[in-house]
N, C-alpha and C positions, 0 to 999 in steps of 0.2 A: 839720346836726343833724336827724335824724328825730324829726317830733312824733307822739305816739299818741291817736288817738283815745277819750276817755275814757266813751264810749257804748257801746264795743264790749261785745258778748257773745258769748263764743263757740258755737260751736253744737255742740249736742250729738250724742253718738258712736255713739248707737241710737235708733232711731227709734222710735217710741211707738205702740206697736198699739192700736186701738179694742178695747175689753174687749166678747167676744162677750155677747150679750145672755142668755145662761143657759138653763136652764130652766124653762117658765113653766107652769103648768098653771090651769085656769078652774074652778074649785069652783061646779056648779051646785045648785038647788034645794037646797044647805046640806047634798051626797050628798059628805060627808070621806070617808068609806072608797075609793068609787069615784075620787074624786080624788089619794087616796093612792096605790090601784093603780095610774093611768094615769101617774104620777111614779115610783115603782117602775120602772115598763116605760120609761120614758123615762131616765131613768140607766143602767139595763140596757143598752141600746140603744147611746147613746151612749157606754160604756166607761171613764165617769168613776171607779166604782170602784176597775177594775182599776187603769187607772191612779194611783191614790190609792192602793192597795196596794204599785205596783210600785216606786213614790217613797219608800214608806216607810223605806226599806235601801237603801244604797247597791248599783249591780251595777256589776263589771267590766266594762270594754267587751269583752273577750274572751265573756265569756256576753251580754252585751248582743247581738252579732252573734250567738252560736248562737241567743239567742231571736229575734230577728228573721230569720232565714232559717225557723226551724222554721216560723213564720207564713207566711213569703212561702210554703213549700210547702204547707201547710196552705189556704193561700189555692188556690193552683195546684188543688191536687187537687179543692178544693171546687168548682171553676168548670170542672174538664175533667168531675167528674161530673157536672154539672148541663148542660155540651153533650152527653154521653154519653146521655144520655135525651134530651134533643130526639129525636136521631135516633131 
């Protein structure tokens, strides 16, 4: 007869990501405005927004790939102009 271990815990099916540390911003000489903006531009930046909009409604994986190729080209073009002017 097989005895079970009554210690056992099974181990969990996903692994647990470290929560990215966010966005931080340093309020000096008590300048809110200017530290508002510099949070502003840092949201901006990072694309939490969009993101947060694009979450809001569900999307098809069907337009989910047209949106994400429209970007990959969007990317492409952005970076063949930007070699474009090098030369």
């Amino acid at each position: 007869m097989r005895t079970y271990n009554n210690n056992y815990k099974p181990r969990r099916q996903w692994k647990e990501r470290p929560k990215e540390g966010g966005l931080e911003v340093i309020v000096r000489d008590n300048n809110l405005e200017k530290a508002l903006r510099i949070f502003k531009r840092k949201v901006q930046k990072s694309g939490l927004l969009k993101e947060i909009k694009m979450r809001s409604f569900y999307e098809k994986p069907a337009e989910k790939k047209q949106r994400k190729k429209k970007e990959a080209v969007k990317r492409w073009r952005k970076l063949q102009k930007k070699l474009e002017d090098r030369w």
